[in-house]
C-alpha positions in Angstrom: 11.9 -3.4 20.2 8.5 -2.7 21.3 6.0 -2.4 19.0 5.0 0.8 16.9 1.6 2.5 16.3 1.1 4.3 12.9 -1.8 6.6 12.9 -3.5 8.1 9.6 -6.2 10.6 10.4 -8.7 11.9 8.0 -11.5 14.1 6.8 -14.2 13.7 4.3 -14.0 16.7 1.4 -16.4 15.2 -0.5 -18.5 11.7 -1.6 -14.7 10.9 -3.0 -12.0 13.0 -1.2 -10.3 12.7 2.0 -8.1 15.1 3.2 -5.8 13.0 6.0 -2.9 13.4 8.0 0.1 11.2 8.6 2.1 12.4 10.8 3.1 16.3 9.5 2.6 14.9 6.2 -0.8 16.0 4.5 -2.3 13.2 2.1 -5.3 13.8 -0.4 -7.0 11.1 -1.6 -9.3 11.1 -4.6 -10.7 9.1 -7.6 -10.0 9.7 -11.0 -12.8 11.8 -13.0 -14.4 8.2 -14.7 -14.8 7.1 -11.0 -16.5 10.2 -10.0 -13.9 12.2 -8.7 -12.0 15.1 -9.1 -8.6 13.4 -9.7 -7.0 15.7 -6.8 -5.1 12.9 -5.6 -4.6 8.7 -6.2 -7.2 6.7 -5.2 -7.3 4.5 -2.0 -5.9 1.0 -4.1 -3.1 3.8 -5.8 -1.7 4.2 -2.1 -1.7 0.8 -1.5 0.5 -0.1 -4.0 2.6 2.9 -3.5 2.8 1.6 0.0 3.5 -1.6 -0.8 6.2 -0.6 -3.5 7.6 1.9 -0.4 7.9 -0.8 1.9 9.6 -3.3 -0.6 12.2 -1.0 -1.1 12.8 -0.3 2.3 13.1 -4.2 3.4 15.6 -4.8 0.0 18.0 -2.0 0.8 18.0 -3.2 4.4 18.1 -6.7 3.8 20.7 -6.0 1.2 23.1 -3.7 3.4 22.9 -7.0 5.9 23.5 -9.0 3.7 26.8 -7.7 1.9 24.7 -7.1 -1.3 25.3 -3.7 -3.3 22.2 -1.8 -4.8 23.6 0.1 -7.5 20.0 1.0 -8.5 16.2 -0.5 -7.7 12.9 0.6 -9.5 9.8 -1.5 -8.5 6.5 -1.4 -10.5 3.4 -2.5 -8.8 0.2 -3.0 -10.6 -3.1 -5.0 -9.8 -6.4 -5.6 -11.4 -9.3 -5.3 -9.5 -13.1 -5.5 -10.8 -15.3 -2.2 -9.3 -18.3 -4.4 -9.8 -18.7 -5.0 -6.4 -17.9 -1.6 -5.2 -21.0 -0.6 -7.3 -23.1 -2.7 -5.9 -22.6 -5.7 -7.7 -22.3 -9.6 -6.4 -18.6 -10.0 -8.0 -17.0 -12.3 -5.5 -14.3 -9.7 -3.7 -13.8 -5.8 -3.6 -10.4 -6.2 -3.5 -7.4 -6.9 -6.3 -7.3 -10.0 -7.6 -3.6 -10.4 -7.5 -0.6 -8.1 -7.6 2.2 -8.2 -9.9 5.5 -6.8 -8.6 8.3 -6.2 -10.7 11.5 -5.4 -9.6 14.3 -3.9 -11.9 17.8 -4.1 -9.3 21.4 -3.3 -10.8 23.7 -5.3 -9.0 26.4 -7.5 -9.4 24.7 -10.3 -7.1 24.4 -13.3 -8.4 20.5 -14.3 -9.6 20.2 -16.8 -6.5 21.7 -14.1 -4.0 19.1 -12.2 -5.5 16.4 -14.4 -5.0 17.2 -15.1 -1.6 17.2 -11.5 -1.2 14.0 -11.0 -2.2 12.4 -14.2 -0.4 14.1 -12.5 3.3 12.4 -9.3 2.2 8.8 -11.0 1.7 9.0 -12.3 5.1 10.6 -9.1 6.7 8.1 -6.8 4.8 5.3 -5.2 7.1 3.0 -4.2 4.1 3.3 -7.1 2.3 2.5 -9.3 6.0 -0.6 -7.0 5.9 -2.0 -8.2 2.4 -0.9 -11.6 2.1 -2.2 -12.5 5.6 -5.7 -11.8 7.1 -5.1 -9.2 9.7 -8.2 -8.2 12.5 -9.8 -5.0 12.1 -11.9 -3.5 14.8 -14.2 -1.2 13.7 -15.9 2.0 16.0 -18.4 4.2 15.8 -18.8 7.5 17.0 -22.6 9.5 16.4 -22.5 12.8 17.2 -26.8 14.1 17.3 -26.9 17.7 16.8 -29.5 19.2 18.3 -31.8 22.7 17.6 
């Protein structure tokens, strides 16, 4: 298969919202009011965990259909704690989570270890969670547009 692009585009609303497009699928992204916002969307780290929680469930209920394993029912809760201090300015060590949690509620009558073993193939066949557990390059650009009068 040759590889896929993905392609989020987006426009600032205000010092916290960004109104973006994914494919014909409009996104708003916002903070909460105690982070300044309006709380007229989640926030960035609210979509990665909903991403990551979308992708898990994607890779399970593949990997499980491959695997002979019935799904009778999945729910996945993904939290993490982060520390704004650095956002704000501050010299915390990382901007980012500290760690996730990820807790997976499956009815099925697998065993535990076909379970496991499920969930160990989906780790390694999971996009999202390739992108966070892994450094991954990012090129940055920058585009000036000079209005002049």
């Amino acid at each position: 298969m040759s590889v896929l692009n993905f392609n989020v585009n987006g426009v600032s609303k205000s010092a916290t919202k960004l109104e973006s497009k994914a494919r014909s699928f409009n996104i708003t992204i916002d903070e909460p009011e105690d982070l300044g916002g309006k709380d007229e969307g989640p926030n960035p780290v609210e979509y990665i965990l909903a991403g990551y929680a979308g992708c898990l469930n994607v890779v399970l209920n593949l990997v499980a259909k491959e695997k002979g394993i019935q799904i009778n029912s999945l729910k996945l809760d993904v939290n993490g704690d982060l520390n704004p201090s650095k956002l704000l300015g501050g010299n915390e060590d990382r901007a980012g989570f500290r760690g996730i949690n990820v807790n997976i509620e499956i009815d099925s009558p697998a065993s535990k270890e076909e379970l496991e073993v499920l969930l160990f193939e989906a780790k390694g066949r999971c996009p999202v969670n390739d992108t966070i557990a892994n450094p991954t390059p990012i090129q940055y650009a920058i585009k000036q547009q000079v209005f002049v009068n």
